[in-house]
Backbone as CSV, one residue per row, in Angstrom:
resi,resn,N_x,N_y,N_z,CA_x,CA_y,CA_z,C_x,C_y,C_z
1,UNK,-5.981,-4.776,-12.899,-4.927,-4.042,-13.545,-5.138,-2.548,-13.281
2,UNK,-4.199,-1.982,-12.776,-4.575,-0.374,-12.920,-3.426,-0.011,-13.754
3,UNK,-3.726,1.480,-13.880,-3.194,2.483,-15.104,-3.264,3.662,-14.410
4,UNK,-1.326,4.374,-14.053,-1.454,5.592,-13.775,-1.843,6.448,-14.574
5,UNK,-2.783,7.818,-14.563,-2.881,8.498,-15.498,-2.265,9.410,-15.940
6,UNK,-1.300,9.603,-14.632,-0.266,10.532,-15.414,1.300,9.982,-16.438
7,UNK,1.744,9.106,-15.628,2.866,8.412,-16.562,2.187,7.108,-17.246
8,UNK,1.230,7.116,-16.822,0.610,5.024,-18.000,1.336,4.001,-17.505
9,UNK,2.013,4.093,-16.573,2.666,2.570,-15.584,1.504,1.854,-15.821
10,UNK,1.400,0.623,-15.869,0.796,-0.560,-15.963,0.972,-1.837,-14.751
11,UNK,0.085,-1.773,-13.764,0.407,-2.891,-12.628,-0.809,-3.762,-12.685
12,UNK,0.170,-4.564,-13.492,-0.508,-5.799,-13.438,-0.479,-7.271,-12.791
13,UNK,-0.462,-6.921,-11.278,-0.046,-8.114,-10.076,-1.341,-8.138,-9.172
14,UNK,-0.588,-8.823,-8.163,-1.869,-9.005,-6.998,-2.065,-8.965,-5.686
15,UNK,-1.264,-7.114,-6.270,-1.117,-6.734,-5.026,-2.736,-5.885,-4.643
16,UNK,-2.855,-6.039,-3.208,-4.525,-5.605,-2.812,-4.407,-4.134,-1.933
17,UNK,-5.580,-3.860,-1.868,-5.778,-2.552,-0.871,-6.225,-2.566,0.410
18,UNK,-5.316,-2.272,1.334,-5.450,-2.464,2.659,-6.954,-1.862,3.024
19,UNK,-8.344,-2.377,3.613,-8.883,-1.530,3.659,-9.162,-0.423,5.077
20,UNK,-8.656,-1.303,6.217,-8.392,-0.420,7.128,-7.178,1.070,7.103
21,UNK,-6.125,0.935,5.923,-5.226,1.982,6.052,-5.899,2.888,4.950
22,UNK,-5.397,4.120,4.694,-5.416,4.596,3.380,-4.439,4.266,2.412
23,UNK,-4.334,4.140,1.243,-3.179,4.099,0.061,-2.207,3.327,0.663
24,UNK,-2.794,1.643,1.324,-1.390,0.966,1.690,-1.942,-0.004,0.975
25,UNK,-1.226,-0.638,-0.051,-1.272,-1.926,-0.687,-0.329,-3.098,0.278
26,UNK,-0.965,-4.670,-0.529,-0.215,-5.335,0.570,0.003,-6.562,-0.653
27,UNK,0.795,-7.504,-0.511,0.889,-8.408,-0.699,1.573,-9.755,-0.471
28,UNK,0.876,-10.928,-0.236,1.634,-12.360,0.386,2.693,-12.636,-0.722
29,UNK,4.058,-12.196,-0.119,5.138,-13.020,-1.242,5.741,-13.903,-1.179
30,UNK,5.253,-14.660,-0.352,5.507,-15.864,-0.480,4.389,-16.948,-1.762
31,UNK,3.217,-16.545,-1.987,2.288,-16.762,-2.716,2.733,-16.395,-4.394
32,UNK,2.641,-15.039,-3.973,3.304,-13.728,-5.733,4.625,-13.251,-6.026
33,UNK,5.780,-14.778,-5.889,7.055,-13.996,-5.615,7.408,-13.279,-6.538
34,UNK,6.860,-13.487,-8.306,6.763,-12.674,-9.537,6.444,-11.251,-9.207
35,UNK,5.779,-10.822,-8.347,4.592,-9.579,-7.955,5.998,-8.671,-7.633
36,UNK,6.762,-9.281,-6.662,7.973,-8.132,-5.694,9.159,-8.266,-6.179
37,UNK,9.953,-6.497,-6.723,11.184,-7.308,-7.038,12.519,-7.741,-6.096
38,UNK,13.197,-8.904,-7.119,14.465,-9.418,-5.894,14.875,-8.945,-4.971
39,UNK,15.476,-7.689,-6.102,16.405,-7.165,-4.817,15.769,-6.568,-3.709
40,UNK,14.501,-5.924,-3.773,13.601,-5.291,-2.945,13.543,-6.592,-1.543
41,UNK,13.013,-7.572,-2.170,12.275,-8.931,-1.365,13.702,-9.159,-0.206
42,UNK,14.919,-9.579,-0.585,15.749,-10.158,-0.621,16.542,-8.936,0.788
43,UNK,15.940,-6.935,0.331,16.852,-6.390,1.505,15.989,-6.331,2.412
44,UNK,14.397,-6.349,2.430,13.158,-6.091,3.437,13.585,-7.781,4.184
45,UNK,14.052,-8.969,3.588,13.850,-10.303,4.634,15.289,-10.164,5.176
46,UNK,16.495,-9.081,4.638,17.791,-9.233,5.294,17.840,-8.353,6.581
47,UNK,16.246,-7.624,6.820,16.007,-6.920,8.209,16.736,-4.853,7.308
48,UNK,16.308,-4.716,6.140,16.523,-3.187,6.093,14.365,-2.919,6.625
49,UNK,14.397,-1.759,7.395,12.856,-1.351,7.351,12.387,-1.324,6.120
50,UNK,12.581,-0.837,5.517,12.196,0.242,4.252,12.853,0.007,3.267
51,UNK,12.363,-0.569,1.930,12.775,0.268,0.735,12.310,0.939,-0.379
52,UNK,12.878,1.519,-1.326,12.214,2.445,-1.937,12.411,2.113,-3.299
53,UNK,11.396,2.285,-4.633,11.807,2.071,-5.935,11.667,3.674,-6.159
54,UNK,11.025,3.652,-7.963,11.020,4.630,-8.643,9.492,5.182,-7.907
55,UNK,8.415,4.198,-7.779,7.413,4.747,-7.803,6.625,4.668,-5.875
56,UNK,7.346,3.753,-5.409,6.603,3.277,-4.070,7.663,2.951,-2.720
57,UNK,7.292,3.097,-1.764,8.145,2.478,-0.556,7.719,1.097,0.033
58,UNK,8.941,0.253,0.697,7.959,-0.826,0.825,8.477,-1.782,2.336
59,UNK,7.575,-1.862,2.764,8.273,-2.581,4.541,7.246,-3.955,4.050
60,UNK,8.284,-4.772,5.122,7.684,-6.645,5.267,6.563,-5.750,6.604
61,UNK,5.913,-6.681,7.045,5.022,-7.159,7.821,4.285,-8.579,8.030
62,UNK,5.120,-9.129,9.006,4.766,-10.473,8.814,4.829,-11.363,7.523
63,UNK,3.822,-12.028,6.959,3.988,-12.535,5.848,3.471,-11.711,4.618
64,UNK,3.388,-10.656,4.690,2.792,-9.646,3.554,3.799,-8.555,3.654
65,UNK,4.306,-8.016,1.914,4.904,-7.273,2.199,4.080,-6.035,1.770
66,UNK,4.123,-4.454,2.044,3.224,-3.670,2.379,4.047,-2.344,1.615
67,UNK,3.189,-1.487,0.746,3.781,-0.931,-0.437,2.768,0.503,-0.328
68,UNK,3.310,1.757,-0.054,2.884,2.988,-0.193,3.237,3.952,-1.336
69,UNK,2.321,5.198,-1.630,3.319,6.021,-2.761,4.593,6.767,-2.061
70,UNK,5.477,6.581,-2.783,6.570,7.170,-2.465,6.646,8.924,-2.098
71,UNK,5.770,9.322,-2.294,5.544,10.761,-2.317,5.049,10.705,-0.849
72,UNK,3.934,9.815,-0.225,3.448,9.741,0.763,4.880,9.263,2.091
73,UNK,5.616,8.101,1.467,6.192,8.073,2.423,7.221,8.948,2.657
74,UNK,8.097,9.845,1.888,8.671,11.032,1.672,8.167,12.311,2.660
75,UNK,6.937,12.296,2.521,6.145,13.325,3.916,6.193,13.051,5.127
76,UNK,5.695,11.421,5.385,5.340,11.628,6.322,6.062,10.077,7.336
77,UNK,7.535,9.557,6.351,7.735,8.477,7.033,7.273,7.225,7.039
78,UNK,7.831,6.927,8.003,6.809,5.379,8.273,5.543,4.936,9.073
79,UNK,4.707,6.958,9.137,3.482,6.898,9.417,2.690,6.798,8.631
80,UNK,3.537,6.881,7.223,2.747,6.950,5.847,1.948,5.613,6.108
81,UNK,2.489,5.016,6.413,1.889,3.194,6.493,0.669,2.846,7.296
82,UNK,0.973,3.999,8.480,-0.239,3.622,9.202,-1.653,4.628,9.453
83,UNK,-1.800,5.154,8.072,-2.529,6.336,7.900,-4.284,5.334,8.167
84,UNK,-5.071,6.015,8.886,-6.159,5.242,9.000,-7.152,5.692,7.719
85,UNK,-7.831,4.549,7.267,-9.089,5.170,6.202,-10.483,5.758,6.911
86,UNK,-11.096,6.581,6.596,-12.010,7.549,6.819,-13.412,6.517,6.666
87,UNK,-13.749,6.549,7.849,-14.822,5.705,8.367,-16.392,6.360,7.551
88,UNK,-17.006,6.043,6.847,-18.226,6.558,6.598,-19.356,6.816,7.310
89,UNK,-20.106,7.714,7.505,-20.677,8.114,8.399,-21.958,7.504,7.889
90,UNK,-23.239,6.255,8.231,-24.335,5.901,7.658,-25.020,7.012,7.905
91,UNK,-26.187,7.613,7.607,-27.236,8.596,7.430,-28.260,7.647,7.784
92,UNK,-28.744,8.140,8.796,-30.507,7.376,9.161,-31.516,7.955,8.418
93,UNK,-31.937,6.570,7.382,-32.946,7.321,6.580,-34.532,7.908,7.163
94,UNK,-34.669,7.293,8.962,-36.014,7.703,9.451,-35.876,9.249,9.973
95,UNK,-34.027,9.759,10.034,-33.784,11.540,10.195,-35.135,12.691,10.025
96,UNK,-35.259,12.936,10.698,-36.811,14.323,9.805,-35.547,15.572,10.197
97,UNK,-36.027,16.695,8.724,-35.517,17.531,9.552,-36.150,18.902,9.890
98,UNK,-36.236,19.189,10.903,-37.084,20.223,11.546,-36.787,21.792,10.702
């Protein structure tokens, strides 16, 4: 369940976090059809790219449909979607440093 902290929205579904993108959630709706709403589900399978609620944008992909913040896709499109996540750099703990 998360909790925005600025307005207190409450999402309580099962939708997941992409971990190769940044801030792209995803979810199988064919599995969680409760999770996506109708009309949303119903214009993304009638072939619109994109749609948008109050809080998120949202494109099909295959059998998962795929959900960004709306602020993000507002900037930057439908690259918002394919923003990569920031690879961590391991630290070698045998490093000395001179």
């Amino acid at each position: 369940m998360k909790v925005c902290p600025k307005c207190g929205f409450v999402d309580r579904s099962h939708w997941r976090q992409n971990r190769w993108r940044t801030n792209v959630e995803f979810l199988k709706y064919l599995n969680y059809p409760e999770d996506i709403d109708e009309n949303i589900k119903k214009s993304l399978l009638s072939g619109h790219p994109v749609e948008l609620d109050k809080f998120h944008a949202y494109r099909i992909s295959g059998e998962v449909i795929e959900r960004v913040l709306r602020q993000d896709y507002e900037v930057g499109g439908m690259s918002a979607f394919h923003i990569p996540a920031e690879k961590h750099k391991q630290i070698d703990p045998f490093q000395k440093k001179f």
